[in-house]
N, C-alpha and C positions, 0 to 999 in steps of 0.2 A: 539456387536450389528452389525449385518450385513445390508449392504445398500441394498434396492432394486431395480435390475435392472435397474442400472443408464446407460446413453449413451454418456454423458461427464462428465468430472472432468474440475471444475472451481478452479483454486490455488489464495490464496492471494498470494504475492510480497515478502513485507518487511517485515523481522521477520518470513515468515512463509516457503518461499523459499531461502532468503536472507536476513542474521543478518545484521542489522543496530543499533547503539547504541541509538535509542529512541524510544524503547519498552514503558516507562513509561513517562506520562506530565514530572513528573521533572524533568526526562530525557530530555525530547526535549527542556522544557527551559531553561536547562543548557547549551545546543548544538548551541542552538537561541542566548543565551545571548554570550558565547564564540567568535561566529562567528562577532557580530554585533560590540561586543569592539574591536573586532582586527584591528589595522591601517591601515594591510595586506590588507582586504577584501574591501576598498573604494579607491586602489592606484589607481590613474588617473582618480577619477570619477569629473564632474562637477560642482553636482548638490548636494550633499549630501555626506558628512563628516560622520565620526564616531566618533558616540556619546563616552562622555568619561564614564558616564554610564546612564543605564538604569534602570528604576522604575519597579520593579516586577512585577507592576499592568498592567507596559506597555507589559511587554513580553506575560503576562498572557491575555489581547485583540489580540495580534499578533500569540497567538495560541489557541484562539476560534475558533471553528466553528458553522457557522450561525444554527438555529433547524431545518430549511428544508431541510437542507442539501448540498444546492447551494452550488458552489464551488467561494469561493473567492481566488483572484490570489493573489500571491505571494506583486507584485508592488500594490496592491490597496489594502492590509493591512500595507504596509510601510507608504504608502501617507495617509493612513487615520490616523494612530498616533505615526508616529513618524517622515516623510519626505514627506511632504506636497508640495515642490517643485520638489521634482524628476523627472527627463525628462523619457522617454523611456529605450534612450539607455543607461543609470546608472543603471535603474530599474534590464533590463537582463542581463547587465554585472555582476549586485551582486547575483542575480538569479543564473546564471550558476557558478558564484565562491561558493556560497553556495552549488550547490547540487553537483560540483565535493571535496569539502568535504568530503559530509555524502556519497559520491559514494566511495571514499578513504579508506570510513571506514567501505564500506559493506567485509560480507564475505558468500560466496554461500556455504548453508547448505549441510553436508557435502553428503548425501543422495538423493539431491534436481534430480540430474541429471540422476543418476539411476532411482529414481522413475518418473520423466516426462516420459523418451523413455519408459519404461517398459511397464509404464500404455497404452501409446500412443499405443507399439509394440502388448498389448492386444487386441486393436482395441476401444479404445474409444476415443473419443476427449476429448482433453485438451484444456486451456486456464488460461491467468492470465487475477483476477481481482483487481486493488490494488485502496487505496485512495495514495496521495504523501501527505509530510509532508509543510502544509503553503501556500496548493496551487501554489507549484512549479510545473514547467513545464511540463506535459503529453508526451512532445516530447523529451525532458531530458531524462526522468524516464525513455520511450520507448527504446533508445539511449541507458540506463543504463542497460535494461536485453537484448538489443542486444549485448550486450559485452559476453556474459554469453553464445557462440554460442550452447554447447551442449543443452542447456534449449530449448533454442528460437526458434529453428529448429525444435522441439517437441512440438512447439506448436499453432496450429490454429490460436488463436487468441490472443493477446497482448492489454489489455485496458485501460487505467488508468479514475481515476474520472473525469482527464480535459476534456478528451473524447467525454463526455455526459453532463458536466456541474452539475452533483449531485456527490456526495459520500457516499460510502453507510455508514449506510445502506438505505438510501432511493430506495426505490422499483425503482424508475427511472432507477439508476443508473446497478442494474440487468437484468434491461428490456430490457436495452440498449444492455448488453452483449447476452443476449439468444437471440436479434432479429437476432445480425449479425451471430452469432452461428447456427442460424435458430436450434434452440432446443425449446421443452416445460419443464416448468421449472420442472415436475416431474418428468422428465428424467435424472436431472442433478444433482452432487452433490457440493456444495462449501466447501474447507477446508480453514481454517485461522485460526489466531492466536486473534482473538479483537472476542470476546461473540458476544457483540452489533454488532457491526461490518455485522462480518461473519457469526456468526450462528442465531442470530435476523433479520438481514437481508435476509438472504437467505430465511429463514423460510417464511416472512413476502411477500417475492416474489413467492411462492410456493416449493422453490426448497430446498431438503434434503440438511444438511450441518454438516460437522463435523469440531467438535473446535481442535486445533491443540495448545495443552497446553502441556508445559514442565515444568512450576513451581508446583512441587508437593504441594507446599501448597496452592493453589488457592482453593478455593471451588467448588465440579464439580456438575452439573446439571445432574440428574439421567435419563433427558431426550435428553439430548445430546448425540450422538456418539463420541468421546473422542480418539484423538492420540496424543501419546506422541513423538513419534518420525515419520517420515514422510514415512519411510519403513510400518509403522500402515495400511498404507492404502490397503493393499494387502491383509491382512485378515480381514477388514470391507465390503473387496468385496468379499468376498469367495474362494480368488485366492492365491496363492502363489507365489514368485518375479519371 
């Protein structure tokens, strides 16, 4: 399926430029619950201990997210059920222990960096658009693909949900991207790895999107454009690397 005449390429983040090990919910609550029993992650906080454990159900509210989409931060899903006193600075001290973690545990797809410049060196813009996991930090995460310098430098623009305060797929959160992009959304394409996410979203914003799916057994959508590997995207454009 070929894209037509797109003028930028919009990448998700996690998992689709860079693996992180919480592709799946039980994934991330395993990740969740790990981090929050560990003694490690609350040394020298004030205000809030770690728990010796936690209720399923508790982990399972602490990685909801709201149906508008609004972004709930990091420290006001702690305080709402499970650390109700927490000051500030425990909130970001655990915040940034957490997400140099899951940063620990990213690995940049192996592809990710050839395909930014290449696309870029064809002449169209790029950009990432990611959610973070738990409404952690936007400045973090930012911080995190600046690490990443061959990517970063390749790319226009850098957004995360905290950004704009939605996550997609809320149309917000795309609006937000294409204003500063100054693009119309039929010009642009999004690739990611989350259906809902990225290619319901996108859609729902006007802009073409391709799902960026590696598990052959998933079930594919005859109306989706489809890559399995991220080099894919060169011949959905008619082009060659």
């Amino acid at each position: 399926m070929k894209m037509s005449n797109p003028n930028a390429i919009i990448f998700d983040w996690g998992n689709t430029l860079c693996d992180y090990p919480l592709r799946t919910e039980a994934a991330q609550v395993e990740f969740l619950h790990d981090f929050l029993t560990d003694p490690s992650s609350f040394t020298d906080l004030a205000t809030v201990t770690a728990p010796r454990s936690i209720a399923g159900a508790t982990l399972q509210a602490l990685n909801r997210e709201r149906e508008d989409c609004r972004v709930v931060s990091f420290a006001d899903r702690l305080r709402c059920v499970l650390a109700p006193d927490m000051d500030d600075a425990d909130a970001e001290l655990l915040e940034l222990r957490l997400c140099k973690r899951i940063f620990a545990s990213g690995r940049l797809m192996p592809e990710a960096e050839k395909v930014i410049a290449t696309v870029r060196r064809m002449g169209y813009r790029t950009a990432i658009l990611s959610n973070t996991p738990w409404g952690t930090s936007h400045r973090l995460w930012r911080a995190e693909v600046g690490r990443h310098t061959n990517v970063s430098r390749n790319c226009d623009l850098v957004m995360f949900c905290g950004d704009c305060g939605y996550r997609k797929p809320s149309q917000a959160a795309f609006d937000a991207c294409l204003e500063l992009l100054r693009e119309a959304p039929d010009g642009v394409i999004m690739v990611g790895d989350s259906f809902r996410s990225d290619v319901l979203g996108a859609r729902g914003a006007g802009c073409q999107a391709v799902w960026f799916c590696r598990d052959a057994s998933l079930p594919k959508d005859d109306s989706a454009a489809i890559m399995t590997t991220l080099d894919d995207i060169f011949s959905l454009l008619g082009k060659g690397a």
